[in-house]
Structure formats: structure tokens, C-alpha cells
PyMOL Python script that loads the backbone (N, CA, C, O; Angstrom):
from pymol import cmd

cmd.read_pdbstr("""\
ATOM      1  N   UNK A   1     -89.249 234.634 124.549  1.00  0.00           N
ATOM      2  CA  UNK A   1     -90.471 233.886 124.392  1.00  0.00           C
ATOM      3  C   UNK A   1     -90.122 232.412 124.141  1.00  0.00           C
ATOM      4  O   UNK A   1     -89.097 232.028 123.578  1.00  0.00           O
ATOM      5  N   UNK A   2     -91.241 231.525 124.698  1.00  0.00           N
ATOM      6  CA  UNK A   2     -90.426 229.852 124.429  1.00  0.00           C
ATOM      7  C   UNK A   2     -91.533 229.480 123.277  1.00  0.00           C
ATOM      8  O   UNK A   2     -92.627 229.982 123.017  1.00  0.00           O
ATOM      9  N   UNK A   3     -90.792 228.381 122.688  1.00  0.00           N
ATOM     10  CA  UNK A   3     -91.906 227.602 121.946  1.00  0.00           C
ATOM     11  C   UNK A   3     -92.940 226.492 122.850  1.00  0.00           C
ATOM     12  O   UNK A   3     -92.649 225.794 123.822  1.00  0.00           O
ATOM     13  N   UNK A   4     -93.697 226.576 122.423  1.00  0.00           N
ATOM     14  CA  UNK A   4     -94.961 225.936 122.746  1.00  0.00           C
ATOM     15  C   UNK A   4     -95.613 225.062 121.841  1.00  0.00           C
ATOM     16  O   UNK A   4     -95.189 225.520 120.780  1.00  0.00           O
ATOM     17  N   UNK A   5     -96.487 223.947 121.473  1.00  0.00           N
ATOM     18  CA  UNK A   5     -96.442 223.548 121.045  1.00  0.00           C
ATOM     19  C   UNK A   5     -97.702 222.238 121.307  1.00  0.00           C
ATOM     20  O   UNK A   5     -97.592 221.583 122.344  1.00  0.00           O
ATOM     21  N   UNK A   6     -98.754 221.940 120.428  1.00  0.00           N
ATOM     22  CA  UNK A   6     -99.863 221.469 121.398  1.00  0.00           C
ATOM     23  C   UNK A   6     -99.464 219.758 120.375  1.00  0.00           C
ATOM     24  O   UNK A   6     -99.549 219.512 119.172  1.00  0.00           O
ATOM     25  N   UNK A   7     -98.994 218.817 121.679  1.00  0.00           N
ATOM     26  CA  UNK A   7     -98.621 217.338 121.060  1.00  0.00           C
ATOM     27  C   UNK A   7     -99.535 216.720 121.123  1.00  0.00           C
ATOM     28  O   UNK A   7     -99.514 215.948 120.164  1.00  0.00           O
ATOM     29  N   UNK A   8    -100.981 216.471 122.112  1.00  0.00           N
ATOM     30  CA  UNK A   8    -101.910 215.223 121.427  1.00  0.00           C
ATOM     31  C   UNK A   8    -103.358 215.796 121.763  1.00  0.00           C
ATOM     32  O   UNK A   8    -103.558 216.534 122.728  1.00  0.00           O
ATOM     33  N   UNK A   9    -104.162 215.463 121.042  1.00  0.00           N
ATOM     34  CA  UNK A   9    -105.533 215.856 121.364  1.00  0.00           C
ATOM     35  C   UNK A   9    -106.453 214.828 121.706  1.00  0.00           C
ATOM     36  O   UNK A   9    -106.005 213.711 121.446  1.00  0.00           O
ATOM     37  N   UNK A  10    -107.793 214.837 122.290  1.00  0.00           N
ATOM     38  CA  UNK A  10    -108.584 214.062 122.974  1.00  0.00           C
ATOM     39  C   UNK A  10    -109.767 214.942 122.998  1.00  0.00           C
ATOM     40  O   UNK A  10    -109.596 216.161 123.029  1.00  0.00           O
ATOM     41  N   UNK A  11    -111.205 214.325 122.984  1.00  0.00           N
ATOM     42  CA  UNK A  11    -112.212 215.086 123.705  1.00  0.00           C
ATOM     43  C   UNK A  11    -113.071 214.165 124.078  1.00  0.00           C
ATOM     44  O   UNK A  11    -112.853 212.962 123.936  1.00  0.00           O
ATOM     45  N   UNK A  12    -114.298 214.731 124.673  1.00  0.00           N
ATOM     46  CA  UNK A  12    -115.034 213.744 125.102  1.00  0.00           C
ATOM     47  C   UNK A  12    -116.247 213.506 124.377  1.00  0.00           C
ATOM     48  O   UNK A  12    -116.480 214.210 123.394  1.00  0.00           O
ATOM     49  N   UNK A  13    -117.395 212.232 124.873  1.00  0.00           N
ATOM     50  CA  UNK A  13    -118.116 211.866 124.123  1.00  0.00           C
ATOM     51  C   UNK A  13    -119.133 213.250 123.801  1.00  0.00           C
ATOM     52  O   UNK A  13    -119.210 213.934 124.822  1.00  0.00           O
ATOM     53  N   UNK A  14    -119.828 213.759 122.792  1.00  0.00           N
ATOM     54  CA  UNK A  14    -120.596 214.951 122.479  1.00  0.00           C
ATOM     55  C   UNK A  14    -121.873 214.185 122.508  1.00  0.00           C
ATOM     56  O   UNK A  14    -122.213 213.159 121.920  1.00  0.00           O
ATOM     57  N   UNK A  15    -122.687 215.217 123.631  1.00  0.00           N
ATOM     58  CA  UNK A  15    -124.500 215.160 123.312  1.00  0.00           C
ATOM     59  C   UNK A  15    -124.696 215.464 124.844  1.00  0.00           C
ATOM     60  O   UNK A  15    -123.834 215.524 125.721  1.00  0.00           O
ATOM     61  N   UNK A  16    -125.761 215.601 124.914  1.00  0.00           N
ATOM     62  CA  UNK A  16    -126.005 216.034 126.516  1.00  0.00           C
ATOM     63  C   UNK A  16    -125.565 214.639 127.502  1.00  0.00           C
ATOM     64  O   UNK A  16    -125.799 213.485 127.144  1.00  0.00           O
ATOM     65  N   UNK A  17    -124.984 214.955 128.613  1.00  0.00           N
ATOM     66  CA  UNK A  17    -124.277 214.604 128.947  1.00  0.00           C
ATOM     67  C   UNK A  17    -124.507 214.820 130.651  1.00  0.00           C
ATOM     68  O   UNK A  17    -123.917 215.651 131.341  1.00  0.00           O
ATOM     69  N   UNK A  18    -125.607 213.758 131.150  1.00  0.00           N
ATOM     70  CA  UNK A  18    -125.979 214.102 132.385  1.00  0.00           C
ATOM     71  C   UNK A  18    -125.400 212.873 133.507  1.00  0.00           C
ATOM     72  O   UNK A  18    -125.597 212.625 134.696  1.00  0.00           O
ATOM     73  N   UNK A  19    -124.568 212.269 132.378  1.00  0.00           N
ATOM     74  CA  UNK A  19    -124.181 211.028 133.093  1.00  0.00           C
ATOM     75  C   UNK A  19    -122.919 210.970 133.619  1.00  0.00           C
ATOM     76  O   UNK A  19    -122.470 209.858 133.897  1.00  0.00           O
ATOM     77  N   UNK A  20    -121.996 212.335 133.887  1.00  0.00           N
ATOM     78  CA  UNK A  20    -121.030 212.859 134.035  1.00  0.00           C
ATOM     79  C   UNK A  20    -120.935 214.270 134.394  1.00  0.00           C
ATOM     80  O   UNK A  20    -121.657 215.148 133.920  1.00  0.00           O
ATOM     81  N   UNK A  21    -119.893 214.467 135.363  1.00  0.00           N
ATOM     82  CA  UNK A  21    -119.492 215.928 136.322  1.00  0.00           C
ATOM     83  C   UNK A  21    -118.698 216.250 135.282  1.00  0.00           C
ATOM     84  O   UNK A  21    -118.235 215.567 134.368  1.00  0.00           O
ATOM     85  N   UNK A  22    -118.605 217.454 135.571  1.00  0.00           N
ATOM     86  CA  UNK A  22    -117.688 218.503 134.733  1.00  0.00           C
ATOM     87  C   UNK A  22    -115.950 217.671 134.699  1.00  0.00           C
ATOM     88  O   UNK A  22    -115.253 217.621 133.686  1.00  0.00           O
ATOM     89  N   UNK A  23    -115.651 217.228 135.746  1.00  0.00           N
ATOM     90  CA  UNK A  23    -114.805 216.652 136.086  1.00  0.00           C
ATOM     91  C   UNK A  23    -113.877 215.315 134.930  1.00  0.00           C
ATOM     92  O   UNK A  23    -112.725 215.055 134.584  1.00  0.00           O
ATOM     93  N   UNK A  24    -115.762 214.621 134.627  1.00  0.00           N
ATOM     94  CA  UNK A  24    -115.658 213.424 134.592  1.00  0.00           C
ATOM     95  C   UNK A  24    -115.374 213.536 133.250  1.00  0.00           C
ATOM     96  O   UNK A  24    -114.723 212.648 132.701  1.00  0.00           O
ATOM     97  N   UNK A  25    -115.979 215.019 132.311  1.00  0.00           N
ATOM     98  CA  UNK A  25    -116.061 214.715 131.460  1.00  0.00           C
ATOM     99  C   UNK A  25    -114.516 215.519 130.351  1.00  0.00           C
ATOM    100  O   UNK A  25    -113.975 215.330 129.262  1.00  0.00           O
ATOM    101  N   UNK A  26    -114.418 216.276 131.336  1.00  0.00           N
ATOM    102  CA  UNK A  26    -112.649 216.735 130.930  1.00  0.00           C
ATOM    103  C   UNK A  26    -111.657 215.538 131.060  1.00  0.00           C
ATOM    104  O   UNK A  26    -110.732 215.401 130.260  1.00  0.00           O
ATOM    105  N   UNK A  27    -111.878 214.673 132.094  1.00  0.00           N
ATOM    106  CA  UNK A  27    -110.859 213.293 132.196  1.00  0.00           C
ATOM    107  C   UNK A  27    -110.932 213.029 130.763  1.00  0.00           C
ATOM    108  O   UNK A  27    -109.976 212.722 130.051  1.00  0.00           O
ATOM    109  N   UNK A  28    -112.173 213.176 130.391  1.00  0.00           N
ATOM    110  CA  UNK A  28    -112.037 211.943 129.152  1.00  0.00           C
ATOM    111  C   UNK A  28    -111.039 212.353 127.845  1.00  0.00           C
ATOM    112  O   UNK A  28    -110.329 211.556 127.232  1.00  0.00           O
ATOM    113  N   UNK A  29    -111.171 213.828 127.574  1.00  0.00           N
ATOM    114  CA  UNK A  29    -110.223 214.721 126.405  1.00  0.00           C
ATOM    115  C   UNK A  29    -109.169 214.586 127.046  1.00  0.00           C
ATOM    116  O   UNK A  29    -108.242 213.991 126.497  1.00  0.00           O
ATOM    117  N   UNK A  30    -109.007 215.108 128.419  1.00  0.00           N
ATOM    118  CA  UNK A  30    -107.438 214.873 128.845  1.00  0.00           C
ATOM    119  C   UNK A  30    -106.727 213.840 128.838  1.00  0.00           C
ATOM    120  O   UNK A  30    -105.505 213.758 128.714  1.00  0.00           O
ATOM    121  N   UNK A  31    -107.885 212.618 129.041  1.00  0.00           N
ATOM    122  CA  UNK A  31    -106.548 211.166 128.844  1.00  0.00           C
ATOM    123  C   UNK A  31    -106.610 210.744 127.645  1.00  0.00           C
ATOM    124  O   UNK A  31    -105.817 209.847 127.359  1.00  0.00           O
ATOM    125  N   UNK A  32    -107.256 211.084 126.905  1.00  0.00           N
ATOM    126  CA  UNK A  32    -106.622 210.889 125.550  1.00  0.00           C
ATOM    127  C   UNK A  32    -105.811 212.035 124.814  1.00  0.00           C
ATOM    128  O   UNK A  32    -105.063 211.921 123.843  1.00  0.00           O
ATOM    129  N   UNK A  33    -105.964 212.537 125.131  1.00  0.00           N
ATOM    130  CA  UNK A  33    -105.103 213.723 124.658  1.00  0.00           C
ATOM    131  C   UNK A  33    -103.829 213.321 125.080  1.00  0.00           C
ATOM    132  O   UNK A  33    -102.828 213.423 124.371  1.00  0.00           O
ATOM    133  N   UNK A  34    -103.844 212.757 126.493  1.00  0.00           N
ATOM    134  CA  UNK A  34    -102.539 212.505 126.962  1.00  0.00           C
ATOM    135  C   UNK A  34    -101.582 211.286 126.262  1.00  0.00           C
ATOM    136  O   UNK A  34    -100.419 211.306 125.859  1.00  0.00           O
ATOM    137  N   UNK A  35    -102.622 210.207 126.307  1.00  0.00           N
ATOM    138  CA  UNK A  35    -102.594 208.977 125.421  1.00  0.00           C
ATOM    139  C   UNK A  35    -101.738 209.356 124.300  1.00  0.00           C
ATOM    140  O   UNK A  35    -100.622 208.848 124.192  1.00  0.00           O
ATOM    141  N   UNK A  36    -102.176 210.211 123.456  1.00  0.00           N
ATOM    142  CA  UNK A  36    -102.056 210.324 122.140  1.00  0.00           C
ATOM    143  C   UNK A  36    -100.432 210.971 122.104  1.00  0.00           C
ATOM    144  O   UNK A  36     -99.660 210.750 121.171  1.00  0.00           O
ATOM    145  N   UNK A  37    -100.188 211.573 122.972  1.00  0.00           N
ATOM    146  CA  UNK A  37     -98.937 212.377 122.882  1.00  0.00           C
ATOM    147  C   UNK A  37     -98.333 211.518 123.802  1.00  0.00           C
ATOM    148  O   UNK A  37     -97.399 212.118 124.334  1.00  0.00           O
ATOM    149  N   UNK A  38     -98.464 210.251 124.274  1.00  0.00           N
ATOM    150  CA  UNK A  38     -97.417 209.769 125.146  1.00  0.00           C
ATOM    151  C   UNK A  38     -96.775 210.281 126.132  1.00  0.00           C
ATOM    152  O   UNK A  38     -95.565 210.134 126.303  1.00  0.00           O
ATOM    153  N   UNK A  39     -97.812 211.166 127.136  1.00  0.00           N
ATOM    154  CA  UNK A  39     -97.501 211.773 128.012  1.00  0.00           C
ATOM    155  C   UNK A  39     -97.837 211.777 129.495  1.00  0.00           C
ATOM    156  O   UNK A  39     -98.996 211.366 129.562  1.00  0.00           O
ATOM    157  N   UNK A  40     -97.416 212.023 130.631  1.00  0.00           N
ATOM    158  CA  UNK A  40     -98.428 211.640 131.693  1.00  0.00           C
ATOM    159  C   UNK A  40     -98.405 213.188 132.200  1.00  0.00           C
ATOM    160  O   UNK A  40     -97.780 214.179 131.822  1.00  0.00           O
ATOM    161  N   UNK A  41     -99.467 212.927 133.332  1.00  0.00           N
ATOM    162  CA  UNK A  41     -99.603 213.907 134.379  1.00  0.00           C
ATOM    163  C   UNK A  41     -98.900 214.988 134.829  1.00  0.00           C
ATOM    164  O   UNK A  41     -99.298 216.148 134.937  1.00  0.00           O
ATOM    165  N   UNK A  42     -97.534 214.407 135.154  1.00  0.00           N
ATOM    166  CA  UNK A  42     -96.226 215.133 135.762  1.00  0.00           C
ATOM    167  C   UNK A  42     -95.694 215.948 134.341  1.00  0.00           C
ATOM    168  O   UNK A  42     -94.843 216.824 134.499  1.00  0.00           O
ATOM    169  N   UNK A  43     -96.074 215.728 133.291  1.00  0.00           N
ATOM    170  CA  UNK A  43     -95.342 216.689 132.476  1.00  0.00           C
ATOM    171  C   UNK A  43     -96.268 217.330 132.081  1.00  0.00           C
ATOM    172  O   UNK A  43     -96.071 217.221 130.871  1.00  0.00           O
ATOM    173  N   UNK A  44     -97.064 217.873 132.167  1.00  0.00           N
ATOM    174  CA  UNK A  44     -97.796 219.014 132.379  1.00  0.00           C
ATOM    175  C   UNK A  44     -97.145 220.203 132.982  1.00  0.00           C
ATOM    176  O   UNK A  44     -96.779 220.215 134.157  1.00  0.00           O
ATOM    177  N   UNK A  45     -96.980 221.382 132.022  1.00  0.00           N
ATOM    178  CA  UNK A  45     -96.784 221.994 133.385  1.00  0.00           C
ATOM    179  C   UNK A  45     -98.055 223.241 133.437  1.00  0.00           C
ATOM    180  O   UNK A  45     -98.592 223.442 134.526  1.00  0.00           O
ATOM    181  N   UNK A  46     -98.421 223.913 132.429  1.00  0.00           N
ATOM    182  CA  UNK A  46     -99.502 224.676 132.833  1.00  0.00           C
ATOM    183  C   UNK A  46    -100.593 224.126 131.836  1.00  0.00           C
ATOM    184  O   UNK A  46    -100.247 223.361 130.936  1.00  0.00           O
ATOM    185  N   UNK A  47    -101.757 224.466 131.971  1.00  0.00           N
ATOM    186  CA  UNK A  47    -103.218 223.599 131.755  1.00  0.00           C
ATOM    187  C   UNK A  47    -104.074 225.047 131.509  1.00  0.00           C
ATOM    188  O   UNK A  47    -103.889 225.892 132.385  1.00  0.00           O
ATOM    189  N   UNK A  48    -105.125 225.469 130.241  1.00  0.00           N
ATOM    190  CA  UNK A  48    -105.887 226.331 130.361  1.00  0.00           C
ATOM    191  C   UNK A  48    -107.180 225.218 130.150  1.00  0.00           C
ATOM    192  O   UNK A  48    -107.244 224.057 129.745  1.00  0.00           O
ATOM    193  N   UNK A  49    -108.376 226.432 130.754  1.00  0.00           N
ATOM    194  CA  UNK A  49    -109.180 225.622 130.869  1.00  0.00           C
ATOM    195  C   UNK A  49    -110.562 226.909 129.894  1.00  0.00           C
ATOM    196  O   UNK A  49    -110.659 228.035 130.381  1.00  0.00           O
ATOM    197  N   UNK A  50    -111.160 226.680 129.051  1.00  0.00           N
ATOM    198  CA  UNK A  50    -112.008 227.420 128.481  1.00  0.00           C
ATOM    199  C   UNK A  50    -113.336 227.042 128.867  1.00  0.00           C
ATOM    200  O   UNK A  50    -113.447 225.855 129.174  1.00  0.00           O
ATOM    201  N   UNK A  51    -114.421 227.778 128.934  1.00  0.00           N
ATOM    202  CA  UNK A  51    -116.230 227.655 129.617  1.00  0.00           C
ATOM    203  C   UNK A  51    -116.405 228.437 128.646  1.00  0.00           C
ATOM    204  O   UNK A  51    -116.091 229.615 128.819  1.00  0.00           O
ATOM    205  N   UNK A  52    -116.931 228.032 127.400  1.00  0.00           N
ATOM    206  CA  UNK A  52    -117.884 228.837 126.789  1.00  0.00           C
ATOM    207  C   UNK A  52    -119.652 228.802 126.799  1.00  0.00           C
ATOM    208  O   UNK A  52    -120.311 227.768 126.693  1.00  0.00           O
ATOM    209  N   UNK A  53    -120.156 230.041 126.937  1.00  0.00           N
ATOM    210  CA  UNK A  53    -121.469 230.643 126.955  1.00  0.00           C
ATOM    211  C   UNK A  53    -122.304 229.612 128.593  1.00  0.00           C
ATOM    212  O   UNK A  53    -123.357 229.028 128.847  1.00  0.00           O
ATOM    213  N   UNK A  54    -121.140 229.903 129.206  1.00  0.00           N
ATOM    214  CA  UNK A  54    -121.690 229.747 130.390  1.00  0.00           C
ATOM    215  C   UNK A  54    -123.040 228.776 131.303  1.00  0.00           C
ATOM    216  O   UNK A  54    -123.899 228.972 132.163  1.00  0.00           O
ATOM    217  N   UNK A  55    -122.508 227.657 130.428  1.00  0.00           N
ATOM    218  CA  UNK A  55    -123.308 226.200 130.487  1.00  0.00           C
ATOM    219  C   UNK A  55    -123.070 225.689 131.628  1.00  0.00           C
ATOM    220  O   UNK A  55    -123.850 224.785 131.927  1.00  0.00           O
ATOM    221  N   UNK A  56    -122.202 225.956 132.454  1.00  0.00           N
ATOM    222  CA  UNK A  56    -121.528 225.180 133.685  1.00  0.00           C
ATOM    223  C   UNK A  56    -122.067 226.421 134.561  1.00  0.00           C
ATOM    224  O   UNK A  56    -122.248 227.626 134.385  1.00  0.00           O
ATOM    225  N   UNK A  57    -122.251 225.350 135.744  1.00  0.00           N
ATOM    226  CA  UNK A  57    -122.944 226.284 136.976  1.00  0.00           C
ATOM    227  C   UNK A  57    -121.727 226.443 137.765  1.00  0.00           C
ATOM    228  O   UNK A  57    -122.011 226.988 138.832  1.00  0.00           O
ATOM    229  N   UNK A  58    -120.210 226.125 137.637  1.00  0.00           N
ATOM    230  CA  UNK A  58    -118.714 225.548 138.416  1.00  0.00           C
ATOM    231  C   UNK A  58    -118.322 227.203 137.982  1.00  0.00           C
ATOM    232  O   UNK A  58    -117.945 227.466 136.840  1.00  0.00           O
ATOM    233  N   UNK A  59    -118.430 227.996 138.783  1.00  0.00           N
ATOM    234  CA  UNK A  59    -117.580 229.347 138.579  1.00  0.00           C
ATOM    235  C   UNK A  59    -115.926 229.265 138.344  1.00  0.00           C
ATOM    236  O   UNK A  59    -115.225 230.072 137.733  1.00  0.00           O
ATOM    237  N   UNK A  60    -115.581 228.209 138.927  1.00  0.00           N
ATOM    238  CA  UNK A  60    -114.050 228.045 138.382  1.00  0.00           C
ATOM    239  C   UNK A  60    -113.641 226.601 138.167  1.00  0.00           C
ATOM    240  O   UNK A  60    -112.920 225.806 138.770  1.00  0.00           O
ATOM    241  N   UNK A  61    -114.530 226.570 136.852  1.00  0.00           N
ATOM    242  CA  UNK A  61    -113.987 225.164 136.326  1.00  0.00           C
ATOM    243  C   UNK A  61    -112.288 224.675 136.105  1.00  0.00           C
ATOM    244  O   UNK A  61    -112.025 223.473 136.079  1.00  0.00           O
ATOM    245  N   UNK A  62    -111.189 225.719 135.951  1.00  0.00           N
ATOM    246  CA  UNK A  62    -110.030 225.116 135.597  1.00  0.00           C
ATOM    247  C   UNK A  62    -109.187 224.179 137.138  1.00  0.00           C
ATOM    248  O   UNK A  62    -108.285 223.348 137.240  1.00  0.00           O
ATOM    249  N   UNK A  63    -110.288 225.049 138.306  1.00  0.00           N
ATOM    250  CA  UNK A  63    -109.891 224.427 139.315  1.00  0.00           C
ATOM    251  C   UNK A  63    -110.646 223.085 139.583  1.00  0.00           C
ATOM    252  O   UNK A  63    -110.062 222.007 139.475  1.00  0.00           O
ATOM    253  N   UNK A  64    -111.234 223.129 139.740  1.00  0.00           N
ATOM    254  CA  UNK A  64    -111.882 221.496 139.365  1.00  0.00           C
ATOM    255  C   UNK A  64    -111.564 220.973 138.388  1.00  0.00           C
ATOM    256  O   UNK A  64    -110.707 220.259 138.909  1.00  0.00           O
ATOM    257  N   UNK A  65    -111.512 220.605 136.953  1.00  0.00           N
ATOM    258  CA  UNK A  65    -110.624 220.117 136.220  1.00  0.00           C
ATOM    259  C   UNK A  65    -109.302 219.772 136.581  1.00  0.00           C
ATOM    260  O   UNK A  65    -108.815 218.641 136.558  1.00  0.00           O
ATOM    261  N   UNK A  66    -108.572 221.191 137.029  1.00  0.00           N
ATOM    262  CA  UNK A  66    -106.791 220.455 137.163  1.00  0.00           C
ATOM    263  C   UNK A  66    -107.260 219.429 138.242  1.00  0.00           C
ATOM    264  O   UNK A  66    -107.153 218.205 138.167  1.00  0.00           O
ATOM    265  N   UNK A  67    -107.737 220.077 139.145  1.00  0.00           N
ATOM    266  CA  UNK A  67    -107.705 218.643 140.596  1.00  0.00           C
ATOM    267  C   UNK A  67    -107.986 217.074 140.196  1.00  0.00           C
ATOM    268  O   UNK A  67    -107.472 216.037 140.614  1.00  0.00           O
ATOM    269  N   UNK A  68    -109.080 217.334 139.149  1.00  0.00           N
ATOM    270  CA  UNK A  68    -110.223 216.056 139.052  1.00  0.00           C
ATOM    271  C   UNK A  68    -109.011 215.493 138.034  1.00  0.00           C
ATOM    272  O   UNK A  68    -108.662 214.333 138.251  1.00  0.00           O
ATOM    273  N   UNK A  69    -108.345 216.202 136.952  1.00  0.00           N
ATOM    274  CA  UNK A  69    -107.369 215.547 136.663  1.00  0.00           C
ATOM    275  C   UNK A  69    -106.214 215.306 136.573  1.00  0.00           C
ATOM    276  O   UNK A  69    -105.694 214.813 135.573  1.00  0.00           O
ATOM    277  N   UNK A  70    -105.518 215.680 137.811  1.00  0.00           N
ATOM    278  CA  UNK A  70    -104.250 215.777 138.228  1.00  0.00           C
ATOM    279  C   UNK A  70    -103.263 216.276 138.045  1.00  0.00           C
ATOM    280  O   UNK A  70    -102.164 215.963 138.503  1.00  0.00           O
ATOM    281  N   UNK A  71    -103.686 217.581 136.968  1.00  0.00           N
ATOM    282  CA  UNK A  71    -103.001 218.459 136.358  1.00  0.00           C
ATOM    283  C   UNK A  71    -102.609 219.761 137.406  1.00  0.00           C
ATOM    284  O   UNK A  71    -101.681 220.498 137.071  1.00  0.00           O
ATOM    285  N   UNK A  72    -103.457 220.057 138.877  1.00  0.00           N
ATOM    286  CA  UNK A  72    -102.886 220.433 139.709  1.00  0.00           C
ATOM    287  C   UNK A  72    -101.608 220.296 140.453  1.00  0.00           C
ATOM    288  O   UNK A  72    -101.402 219.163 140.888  1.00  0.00           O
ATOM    289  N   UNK A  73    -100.641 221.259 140.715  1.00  0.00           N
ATOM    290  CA  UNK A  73     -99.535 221.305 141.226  1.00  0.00           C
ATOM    291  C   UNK A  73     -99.832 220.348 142.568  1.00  0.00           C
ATOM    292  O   UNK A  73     -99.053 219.425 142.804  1.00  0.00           O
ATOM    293  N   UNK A  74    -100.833 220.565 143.326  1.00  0.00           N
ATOM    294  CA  UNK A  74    -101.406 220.253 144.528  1.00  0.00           C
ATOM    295  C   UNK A  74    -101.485 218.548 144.436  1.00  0.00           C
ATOM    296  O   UNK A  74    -101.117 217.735 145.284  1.00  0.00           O
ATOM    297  N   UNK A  75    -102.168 218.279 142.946  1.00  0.00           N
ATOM    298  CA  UNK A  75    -102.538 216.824 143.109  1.00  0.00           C
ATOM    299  C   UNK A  75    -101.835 216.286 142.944  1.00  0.00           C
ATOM    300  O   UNK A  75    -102.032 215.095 143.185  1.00  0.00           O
ATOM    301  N   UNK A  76    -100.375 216.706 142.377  1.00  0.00           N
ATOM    302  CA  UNK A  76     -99.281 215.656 141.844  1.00  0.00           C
ATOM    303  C   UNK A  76     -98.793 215.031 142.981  1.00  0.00           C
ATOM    304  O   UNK A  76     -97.927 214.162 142.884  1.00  0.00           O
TER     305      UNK A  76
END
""", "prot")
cmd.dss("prot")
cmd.show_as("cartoon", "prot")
cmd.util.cbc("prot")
cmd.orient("prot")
């Protein structure tokens, strides 16, 4: 088993939130999150993505997320 280990956190602005895609609004936790841990894109290597109580109409939000934020293998 490896160690793991969660180095910076970020989220985005809270309240309804119609002024932003699902996309737009994971960028925002992810680059600060990233920010915070002094990290970029490429060191990522796996990304979970959680949808609770089914607020999002995106049946597979982690795939839109990694893409939208470059956390896809694909987008690097």
C-alpha cells in the first residue's frame, strides 16, 4: 500500500451559482488547491471527483472536471 497524502486545499465561491458550469466552478477549488500546495497539473496523477444528492444534471462529472481542468491524462 503507498502513502497518500492530501497537500493543498481550495474550493469555490458558495451560494447558488448560475454564473458558472460545473466545470467552471471545480477550476476554482482546483487552482487553489493547487496554488496552495505548489503544484501544477502534470503532477496529478489520479483525481476523485464526488456529486452529492444529485444536483448536477452532468451524469459523469469527474469527466468533465478532469478535462475542464486538465487533470485528464488526455488533456495534458
Amino acid at each position: 500500500m503507498r502513502n497518500v497524502a492530501v497537500v493543498g486545499i481550495g474550493h469555490a465561491k458558495f451560494g447558488r451559482r448560475t454564473d458558472a458550469t460545473i466545470g467552471e466552478l471545480a477550476w476554482e477549488a482546483v487552482k487553489e488547491a493547487l496554488d496552495d500546495a505548489r503544484l501544477d497539473q502534470k503532477d496529478i496523477q489520479y483525481f476523485v471527483v464526488g456529486n452529492a444528492g444529485g444536483w448536477s444534471a452532468e451524469s459523469l462529472p469527474a469527466v468533465v472536471v478532469g478535462e475542464y481542468c486538465g487533470l485528464s491524462p488526455g488533456a495534458r
